[in-house]
N, C-alpha and C positions, 0 to 999 in steps of 0.2 A: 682761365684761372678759377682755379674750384672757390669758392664764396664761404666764408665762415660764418655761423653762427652761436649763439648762447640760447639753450634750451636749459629751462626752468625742469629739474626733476628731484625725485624725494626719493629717499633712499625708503626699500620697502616695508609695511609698516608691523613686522615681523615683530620691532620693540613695545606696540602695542599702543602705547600713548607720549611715545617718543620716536615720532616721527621727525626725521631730518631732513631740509633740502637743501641741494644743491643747482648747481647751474653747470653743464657741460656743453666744453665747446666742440663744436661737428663739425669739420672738413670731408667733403669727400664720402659721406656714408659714414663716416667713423669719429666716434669720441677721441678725439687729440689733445684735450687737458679739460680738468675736472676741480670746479670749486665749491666752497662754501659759498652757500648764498648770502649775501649781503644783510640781510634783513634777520638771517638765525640770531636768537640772541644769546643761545651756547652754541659751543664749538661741537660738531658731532663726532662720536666716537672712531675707534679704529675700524669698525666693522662696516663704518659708512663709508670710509675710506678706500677699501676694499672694495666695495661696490662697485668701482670707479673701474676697475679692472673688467669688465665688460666679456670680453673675448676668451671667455675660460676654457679650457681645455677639455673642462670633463665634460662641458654643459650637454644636454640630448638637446639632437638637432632632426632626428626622424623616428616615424613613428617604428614601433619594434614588437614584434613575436616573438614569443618564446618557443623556441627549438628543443631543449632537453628538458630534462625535468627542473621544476618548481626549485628555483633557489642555484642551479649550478651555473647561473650566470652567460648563457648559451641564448644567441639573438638570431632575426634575421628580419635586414629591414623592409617596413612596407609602404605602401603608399598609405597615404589618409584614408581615400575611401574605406582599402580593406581594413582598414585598422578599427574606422567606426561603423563600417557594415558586421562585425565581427563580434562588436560591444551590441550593439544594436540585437544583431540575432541571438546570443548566448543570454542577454537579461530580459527579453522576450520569452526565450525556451523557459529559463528559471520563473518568469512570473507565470505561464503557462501549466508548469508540472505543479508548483507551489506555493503559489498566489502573491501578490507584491510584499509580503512579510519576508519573503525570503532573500529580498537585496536588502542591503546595508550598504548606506553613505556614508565615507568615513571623512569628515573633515578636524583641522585644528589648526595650529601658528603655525606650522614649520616652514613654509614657503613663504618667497616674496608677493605674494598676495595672501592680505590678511585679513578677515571675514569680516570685522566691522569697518571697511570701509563700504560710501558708500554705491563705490565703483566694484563693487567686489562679486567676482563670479557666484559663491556663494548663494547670492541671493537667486539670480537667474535658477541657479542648479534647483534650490528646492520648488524653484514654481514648476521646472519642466518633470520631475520626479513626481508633482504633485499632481501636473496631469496627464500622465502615467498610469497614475494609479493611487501611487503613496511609495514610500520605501519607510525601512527604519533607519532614522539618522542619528548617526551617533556625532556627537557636537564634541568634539577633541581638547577643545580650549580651554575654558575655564574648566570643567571637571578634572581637567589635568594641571591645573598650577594653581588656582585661586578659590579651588570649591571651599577650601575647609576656614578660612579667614573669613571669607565672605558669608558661607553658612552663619557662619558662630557670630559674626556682627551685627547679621539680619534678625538674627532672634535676640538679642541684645538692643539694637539701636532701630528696627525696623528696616534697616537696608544696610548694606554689603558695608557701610560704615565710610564709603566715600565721601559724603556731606555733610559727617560729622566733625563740628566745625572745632580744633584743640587751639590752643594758646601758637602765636606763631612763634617758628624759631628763633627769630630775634628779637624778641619780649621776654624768653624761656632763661629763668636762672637754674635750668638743669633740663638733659634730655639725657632718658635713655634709647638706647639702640638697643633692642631685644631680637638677635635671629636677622636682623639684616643685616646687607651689605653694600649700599646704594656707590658707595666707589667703586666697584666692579656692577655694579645689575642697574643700575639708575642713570644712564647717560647722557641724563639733559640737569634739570633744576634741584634736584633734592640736595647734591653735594654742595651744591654754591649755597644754597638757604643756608645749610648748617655752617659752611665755613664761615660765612658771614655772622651766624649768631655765636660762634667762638668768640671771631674778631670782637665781638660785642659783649662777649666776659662768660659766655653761656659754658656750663662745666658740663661734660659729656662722660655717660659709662655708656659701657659695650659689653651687652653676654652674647657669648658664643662659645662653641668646643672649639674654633679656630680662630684665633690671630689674625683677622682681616684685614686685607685694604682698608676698609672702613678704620677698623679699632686702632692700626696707625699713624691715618690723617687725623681722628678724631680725637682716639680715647681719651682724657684724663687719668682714667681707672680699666684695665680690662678684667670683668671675671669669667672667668671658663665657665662653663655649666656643663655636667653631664648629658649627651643626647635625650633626651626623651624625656625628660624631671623638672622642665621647666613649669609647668602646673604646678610642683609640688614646691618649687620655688613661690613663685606668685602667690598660693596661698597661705604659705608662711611669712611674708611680708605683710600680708594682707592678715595675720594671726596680729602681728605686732602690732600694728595702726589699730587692730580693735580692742584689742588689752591694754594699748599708752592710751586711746582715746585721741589719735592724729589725724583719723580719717574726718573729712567735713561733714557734720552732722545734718546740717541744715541746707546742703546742694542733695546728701542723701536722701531725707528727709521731705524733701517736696519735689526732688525732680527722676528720682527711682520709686517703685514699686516697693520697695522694701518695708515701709512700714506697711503692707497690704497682710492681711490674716491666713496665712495656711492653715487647711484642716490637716488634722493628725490620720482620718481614717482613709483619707482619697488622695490629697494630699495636692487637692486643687483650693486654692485661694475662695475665700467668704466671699460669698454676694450675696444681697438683701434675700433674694428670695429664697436661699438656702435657709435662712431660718425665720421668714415671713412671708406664708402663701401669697402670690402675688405682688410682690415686692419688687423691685428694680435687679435688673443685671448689675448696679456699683457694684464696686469691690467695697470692702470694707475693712477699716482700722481701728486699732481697740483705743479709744478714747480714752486719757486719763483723767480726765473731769469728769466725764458722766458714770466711767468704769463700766464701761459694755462698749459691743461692736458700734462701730460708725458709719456711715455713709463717705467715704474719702475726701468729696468734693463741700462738703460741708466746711462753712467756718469757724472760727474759734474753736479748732478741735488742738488737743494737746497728744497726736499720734505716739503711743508706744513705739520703739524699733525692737525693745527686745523683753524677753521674759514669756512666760506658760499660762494661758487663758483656759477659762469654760464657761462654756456659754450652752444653755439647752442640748446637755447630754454630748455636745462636741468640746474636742479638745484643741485651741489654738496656739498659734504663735508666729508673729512677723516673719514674713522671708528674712530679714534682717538675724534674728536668731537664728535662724536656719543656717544663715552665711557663717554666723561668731562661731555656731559649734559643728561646720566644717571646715573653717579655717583652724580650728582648735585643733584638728587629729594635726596638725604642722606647726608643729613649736621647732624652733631655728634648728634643735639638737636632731631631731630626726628627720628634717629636709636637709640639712648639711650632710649628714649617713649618705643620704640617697644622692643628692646633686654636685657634693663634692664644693661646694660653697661654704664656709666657715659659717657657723652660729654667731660668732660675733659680726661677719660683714652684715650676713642678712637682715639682723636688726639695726645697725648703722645705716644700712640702704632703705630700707623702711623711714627711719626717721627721717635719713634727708630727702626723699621723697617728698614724704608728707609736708618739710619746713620749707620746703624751696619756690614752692606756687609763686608765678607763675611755673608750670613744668607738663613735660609731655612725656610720653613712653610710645615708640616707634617701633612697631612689630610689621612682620611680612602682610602682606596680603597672601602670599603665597609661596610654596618654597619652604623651602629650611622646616622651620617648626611644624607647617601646613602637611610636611611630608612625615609625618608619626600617626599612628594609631591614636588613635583619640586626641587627634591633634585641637577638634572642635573645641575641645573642654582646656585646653593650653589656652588656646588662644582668646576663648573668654573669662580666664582667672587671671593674666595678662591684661586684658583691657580693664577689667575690673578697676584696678589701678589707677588708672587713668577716671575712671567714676569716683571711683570714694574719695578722692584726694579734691574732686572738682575740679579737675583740668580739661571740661568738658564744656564749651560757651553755646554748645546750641546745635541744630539742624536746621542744612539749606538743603532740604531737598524741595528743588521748585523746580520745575522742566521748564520755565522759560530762562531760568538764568541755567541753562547748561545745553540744551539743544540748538543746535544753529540752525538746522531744518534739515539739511542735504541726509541723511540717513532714515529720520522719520517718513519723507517724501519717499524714497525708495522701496520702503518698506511698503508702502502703501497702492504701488504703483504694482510690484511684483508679488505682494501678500497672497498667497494661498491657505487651504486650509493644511495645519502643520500634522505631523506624523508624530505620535509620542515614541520617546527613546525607553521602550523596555528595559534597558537595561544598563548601567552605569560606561561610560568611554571606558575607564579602565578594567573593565570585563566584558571587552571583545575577545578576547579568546575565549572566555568561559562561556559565552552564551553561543560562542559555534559548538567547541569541545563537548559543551556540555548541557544540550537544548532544555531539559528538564527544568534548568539552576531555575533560567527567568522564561520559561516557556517560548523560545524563539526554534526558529527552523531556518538557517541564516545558509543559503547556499553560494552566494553570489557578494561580493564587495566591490562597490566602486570608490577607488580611495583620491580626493584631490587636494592638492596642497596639503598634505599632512605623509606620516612619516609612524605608524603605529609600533613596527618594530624595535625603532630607536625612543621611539615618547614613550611606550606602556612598561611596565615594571612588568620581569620574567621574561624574558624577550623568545627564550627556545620555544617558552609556552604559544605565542604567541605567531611564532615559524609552523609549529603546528596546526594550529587553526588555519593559518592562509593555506598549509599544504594540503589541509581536511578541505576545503571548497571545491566546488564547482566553476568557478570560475572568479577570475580575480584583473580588475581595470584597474591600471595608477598612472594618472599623470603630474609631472612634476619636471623639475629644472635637472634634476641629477638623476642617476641611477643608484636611489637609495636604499637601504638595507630593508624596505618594504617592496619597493620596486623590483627589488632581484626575483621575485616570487609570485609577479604577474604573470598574468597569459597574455596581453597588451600592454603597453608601455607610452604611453603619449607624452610626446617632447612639449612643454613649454618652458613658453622665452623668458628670457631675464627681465629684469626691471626696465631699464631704459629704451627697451621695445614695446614698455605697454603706456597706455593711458592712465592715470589712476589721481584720482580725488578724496582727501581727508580732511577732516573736519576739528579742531585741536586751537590749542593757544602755543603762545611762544614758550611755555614751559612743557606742555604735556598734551594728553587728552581734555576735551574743554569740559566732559564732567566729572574730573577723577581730580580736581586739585585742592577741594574745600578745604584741606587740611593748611594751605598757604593762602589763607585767605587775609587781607589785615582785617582786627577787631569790630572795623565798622559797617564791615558787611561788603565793603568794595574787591573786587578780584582782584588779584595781583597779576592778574595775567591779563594779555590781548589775545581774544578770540580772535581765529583766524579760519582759514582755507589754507590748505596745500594742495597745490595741482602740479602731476606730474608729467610733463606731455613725450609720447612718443618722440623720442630722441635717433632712433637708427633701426633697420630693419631689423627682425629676429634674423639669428644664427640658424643658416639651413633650412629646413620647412618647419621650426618651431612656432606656435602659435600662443597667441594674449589667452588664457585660462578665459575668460570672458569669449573669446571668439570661438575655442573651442567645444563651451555648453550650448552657444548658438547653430555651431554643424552638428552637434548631436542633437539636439531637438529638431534639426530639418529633417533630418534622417528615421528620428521616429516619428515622422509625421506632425511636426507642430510649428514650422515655419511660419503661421500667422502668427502664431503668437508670439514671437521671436524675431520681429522685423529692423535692429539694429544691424548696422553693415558692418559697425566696429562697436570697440567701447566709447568712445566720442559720441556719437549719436545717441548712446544710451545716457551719458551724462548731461548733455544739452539739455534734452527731456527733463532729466530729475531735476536738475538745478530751474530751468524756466516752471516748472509747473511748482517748485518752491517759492520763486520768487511772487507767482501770483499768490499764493497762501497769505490771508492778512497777516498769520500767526507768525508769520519771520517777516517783518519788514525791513532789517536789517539786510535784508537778500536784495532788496529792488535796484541798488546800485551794481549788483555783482554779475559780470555775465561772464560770456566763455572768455571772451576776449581779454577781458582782464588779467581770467585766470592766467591764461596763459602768456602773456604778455606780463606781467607783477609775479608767478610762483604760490609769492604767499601774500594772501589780500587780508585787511584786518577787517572783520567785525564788528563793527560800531552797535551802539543805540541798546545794550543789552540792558536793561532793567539791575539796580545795582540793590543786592537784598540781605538785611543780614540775618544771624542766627535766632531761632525760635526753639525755646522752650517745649517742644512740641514735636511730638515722634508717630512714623505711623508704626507705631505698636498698639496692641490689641487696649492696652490701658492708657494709650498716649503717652506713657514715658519711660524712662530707660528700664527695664527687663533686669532685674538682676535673677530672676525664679520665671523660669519658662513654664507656664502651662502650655503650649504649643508641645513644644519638646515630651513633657509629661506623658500627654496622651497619646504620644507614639513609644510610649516605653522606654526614652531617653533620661537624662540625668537634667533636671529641672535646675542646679545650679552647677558649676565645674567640678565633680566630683572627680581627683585624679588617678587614672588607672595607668598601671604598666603598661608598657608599650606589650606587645603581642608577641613580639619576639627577642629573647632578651633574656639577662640572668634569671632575673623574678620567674616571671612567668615560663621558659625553657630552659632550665637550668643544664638539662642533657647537650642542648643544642650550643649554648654556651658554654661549656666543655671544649664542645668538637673546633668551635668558629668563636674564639673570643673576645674578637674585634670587633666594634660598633661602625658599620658604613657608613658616613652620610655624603648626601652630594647635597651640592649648589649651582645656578646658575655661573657661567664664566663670561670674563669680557671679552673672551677672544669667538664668542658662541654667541645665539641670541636662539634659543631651542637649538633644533638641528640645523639651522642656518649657519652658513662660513664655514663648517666643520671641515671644510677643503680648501678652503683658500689659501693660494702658497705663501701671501705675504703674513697670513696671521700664523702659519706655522712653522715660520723664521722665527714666528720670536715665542711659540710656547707648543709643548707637544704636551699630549693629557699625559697628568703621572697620577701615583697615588699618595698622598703626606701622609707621614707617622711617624710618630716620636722616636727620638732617639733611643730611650727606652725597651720599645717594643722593638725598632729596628737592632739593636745590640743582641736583645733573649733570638732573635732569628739568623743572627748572624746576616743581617743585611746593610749595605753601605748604602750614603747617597748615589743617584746614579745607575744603581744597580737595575737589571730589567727582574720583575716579578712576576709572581701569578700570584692575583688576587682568586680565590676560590671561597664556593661553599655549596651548599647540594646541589642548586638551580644550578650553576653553573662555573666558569672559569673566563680569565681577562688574563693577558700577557701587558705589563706595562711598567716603566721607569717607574724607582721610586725615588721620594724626597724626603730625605729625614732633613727634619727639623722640630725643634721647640716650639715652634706655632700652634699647635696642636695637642688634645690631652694624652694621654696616656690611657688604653686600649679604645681609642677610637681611629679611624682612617678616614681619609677625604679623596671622593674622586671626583671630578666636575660631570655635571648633567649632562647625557643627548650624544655622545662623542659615537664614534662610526667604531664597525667593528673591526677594524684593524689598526684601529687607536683605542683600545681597550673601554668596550662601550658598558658602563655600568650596569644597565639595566639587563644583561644576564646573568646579573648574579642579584637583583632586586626580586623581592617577593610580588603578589597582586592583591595581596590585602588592600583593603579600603580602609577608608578613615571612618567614623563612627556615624554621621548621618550626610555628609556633602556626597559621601561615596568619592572623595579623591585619593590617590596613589598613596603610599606610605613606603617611599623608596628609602626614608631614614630607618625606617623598622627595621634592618637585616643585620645578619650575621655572617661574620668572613672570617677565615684566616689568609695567612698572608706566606708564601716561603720565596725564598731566592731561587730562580733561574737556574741550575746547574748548566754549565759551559759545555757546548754538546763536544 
């Protein structure tokens, strides 16, 4: 009688900081039923669900050469050796004619193995590249979803703005939802905080061009916004709070920059010694008592926020004017022109803004708004908001309340010296295409876990570039729309064939959740472990991404230093030389056996720490006027510009493509993950949404199969008219495969303004019906 058991496994953590486990039961070699694990304290999404399905059809189970040319989908399989003697000899010739500048490591999310774990091949990869040689590593993740939030927070709040502590949900007499959609993109804690603080009286608005899940469950009020005008919204709100006088003077006032002194001729902030040889780096503020510059840090000063100084030959004036007479160019009458928002709501949403404290405003980290051309300066005339009103209680950035050790250990164990990335993720093509752009000479790609053709915006662009190489390695679980275009092919296994270790609380990642923090500085969450253990043999000769940077390192010669037999042994390692670390003591109880036996073990003894007045910005506090930014030629407060592509600024092109694209994340997707799974595409196949308006002037019905088109390219796909949606804009979901009409061939490669991320809302389409052949 075959024996059954319960293995402890995590669905992979492709969500990022919503990882899931489960427990699957194994008879026999094989997963026979599949649960929630006891101890999750949400339910995991549909796409964990799917996980469960193990034995996929499509999955690559042996290693593969490419027989015809580049892209026509023509195999022939091999064994392993040839496969990595093959890789081995062709990035040897490339480093030999061209020196190690000429491979490029392409990693990012799209697989079941995801880089910040700290089981994650990733690490291994860069130390065996590093002694090698070097390669250039292009890091696929955050430059592709989270640069532009996270830019624009960092120069605002000193970091990416995750331990920026707001009012919690269930204290909050008003939350906006600006550009998210956490009922579809958030699949553990966010929707339960809000639903909870509804149940609790809390009144919710929602902007978007589209009708969400979210705006649904949540709205109170939904208002549309025009793509790309949400800047120009925000600082017309932020017009009104400083002409009623709504905004909090005194959270402004001592806990921002703003009453700090801008020169007129440089246009960089007073310090002592600008106009007293030898005098301090302070900044300074124009005292209304003394009536001259100040020292900031001084007391009993009566700071100016606004009005025109001089002072020895210079001309001043607070960042804070600087704000009034850029929020001025947006009086409600001509942000409504532009956003399609009424003059009267904007200044009603202003005041209640301002009346409703406690209150929060909830914007992407990434996505949606992140995806526009000068998305940086949206996203911090947005946050703004959330400062001037004082819905801001502090900064926990402390690494001991947010590191559990198992990541930093690893780091430390496999640190090598890093390779810098010339050149932005999403100008991989353009620095093969185009070596001159960033000075690269890029003959060679090894691409793992990641999926360039489907993630990068311009996708034919992009088919170009792989087909302009030298040589091109990808291993991955499918045979993906980057993968068709190798010269090697290496199969790795699914999830419950690997070992795999994360480090998180029962809502999320364990240091992305300051935002649900209660008031008194305590977590709301239990730190944890997730361990996933090898569950069942990989499908055919597929191999753990972990096992496979280990055969290629023996192959090029580095087998000492690569002496793990699996990922298990490399974890053991990490986790015991953390638990010796005095710096986690909260690790001495935790061994493997646990893990593996409990899934998910809690965290004790964390240090409980609350919010500080206190920022690591260059002045210690919140940024509203970036000199950083300045001195790179940037826009020192959110000045807002047109999107790049668009009526305004291409009125020709808008003519030809009148329709505004945007994509979003889907729940049936998590990047290019699941985008084959047959049970998730029972119940949704990608379409494009647009109004019934625009679908009427094309003579299009619901239903209908279209071509979405515009120069870059063309997309075959069902449409959905509905009301949901504004009127000349369209929606297609993110990452979808090319024979489910994958957006990013008809998306541009523009960059955002200094994150350098994607700006796949930037584009222009038109849309016609099918003719029935």
């Amino acid at each position: 009688m075959n024996e059954k058991k319960l293995v402890n496994v995590f669905c992979g953590a492709h969500c990022s900081d919503r990882t899931c486990e489960f427990q699957a039961e194994v008879e026999a070699g094989k997963i026979v039923r599949f649960q929630a694990h006891p101890k999750m304290k949400y339910p995991p999404c549909a796409m964990g669900w799917t996980s469960a399905f193990y034995y996929h059809p499509e999955a690559l189970q042996y290693p593969l050469k490419r027989e015809g040319g580049r892209g026509e989908d023509k195999w022939q399989r091999i064994s392993w050796d040839e496969a990595l003697d093959t890789i081995v000899r062709e990035l040897n010739a490339v480093k030999a004619r061209h020196g190690n500048e000429a491979l490029a490591w392409y990693s990012g999310w799209t697989a079941m193995t995801e880089w910040e774990l700290p089981s994650s091949p990733r690490l291994v990869l860069e130390k065996l590249f590093t002694l090698w040689g070097g390669c250039v590593k292009v890091a696929g993740g955050h430059s592709s979803l989270a640069g532009a939030a996270s830019k624009a927070k960092t120069h605002l709040y000193g970091d990416s703005g995750r331990n920026v502590a707001q009012p919690e949900p269930n204290e909050c007499k008003l939350i906006i939802i600006w550009g998210l959609n956490p009922a579809e993109t958030w699949h553990k804690a966010r929707m339960s905080y809000y639903l909870d603080a509804r149940e609790r009286g809390a009144r919710f608005i929602v902007f978007d061009p589209v009708f969400t899940p979210t705006a649904a469950a949540l709205a109170d009020e939904y208002i549309p916004v025009r793509p790309g005008t949400d800047g120009a919204l925000a600082l017309s709100m932020i017009n009104v709070m400083i002409r009623e006088r709504l905004y909090d003077s005194e959270f402004v006032a001592s806990h921002t920059n703003a009453p700090f002194l801008v020169r007129s001729d440089n246009g960089l902030m007073l310090r002592e010694n600008h106009i007293a040889p030898g005098g301090a780096q302070e900044y300074l503020v124009w005292d209304r008592n003394s009536n001259r510059p100040q020292d900031h840090r001084k007391p009993a000063l009566d700071p100016a926020l606004s009005g025109k100084y001089a002072w020895q030959d210079l001309e001043l004036e607070p960042v804070w004017q600087k704000i009034s007479d850029l929020a001025g160019e947006w009086p409600p009458e001509r942000a409504s022109a532009l956003t399609g928002v009424p003059a009267a709501t904007i200044v009603r949403l202003a005041r209640e803004l301002a009346a409703a404290k406690p209150a929060r405003i909830d914007g992407p980290r990434g996505g949606s708004l992140g995806f526009h051309t000068w998305a940086e300066n949206t996203v911090t005339a947005i946050e703004f908001l959330n400062v001037i009103t004082g819905n801001i209680r502090g900064n926990l950035d402390l690494p001991a309340n947010s590191d559990i050790g198992l990541m930093v250990t690893a780091r430390k164990i496999l640190q090598g010296s890093k390779v810098a990335t010339p050149f932005p993720a999403n100008h991989l093509a353009e620095a093969i295409l185009d070596p001159s752009k960033y000075n690269t000479n890029i003959r060679a790609l090894f691409c793992m876990y990641a999926n360039p053709v489907g993630q990068l915006g311009n996708s034919n662009r992009t088919i170009s570039a792989l087909q302009r190489l030298d040589f091109v390695a990808v291993a991955d679980m499918f045979m993906t729309a980057t993968a068709r275009y190798a010269d090697i092919v290496l199969p790795s296994c699914l999830a419950w064939a690997r070992s795999q270790v994360f480090e998180g609380s029962d809502i999320g990642n364990v240091k992305r959740y300051a935002e649900f923090r209660r008031i008194d500085g305590a977590s709301t969450c239990q730190k944890q472990l997730y361990f996933s253990e090898k569950a069942v043999e990989p499908l055919g000769e597929s191999k753990d991404d972990f096992d496979i940077v280990c055969a290629l390192a023996r192959k090029l010669g580095y087998g000492r230093q690569f002496p793990w037999q699996n990922v298990e042994e490399y974890i053991t390692e990490v986790l015991e030389k953390a638990r010796q670390d005095p710096a986690f003591p909260w690790l001495k109880s935790i061994s493997m056996e646990r893990l593996r036996s409990e899934g998910i073990v809690d965290v004790d003894e964390f240090p409980s720490v609350g919010p500080v007045m206190e920022f690591p910005t260059p002045s210690g506090k919140i940024e509203l006027y970036s000199e950083t930014l300045l001195k790179q030629g940037l826009d020192a407060i959110p000045v807002y510009r047109h999107p790049e592509e668009g009526a305004v600024k291409t009125p020709e092109l808008h003519r030809r493509y009148p329709l505004n694209l945007i994509v979003s994340h889907s729940q049936w997707r998590a990047g290019n993950n699941f985008y084959n799974q047959p049970e998730l595409l029972e119940n949704y196949i990608n379409d494009v949404l647009l109004s019934p308006s625009d679908a009427a002037r094309r003579g299009i019905a619901d239903g209908d199969t279209v071509t979405v088109f515009n120069e870059r390219g063309a997309i075959e796909i069902k449409a959905t008219v509905a009301e949901a949606i504004l009127p000349g804009v369209v929606h297609v979901y993110h990452c979808g495969s090319p024979d489910q009409g994958m957006e990013n061939l008809l998306t541009g490669n523009r960059l955002t303004g200094y994150a350098r991320s994607p700006t796949f809302n930037t584009c222009l389409v038109e849309v016609k019906r099918k003719l029935s052949s």
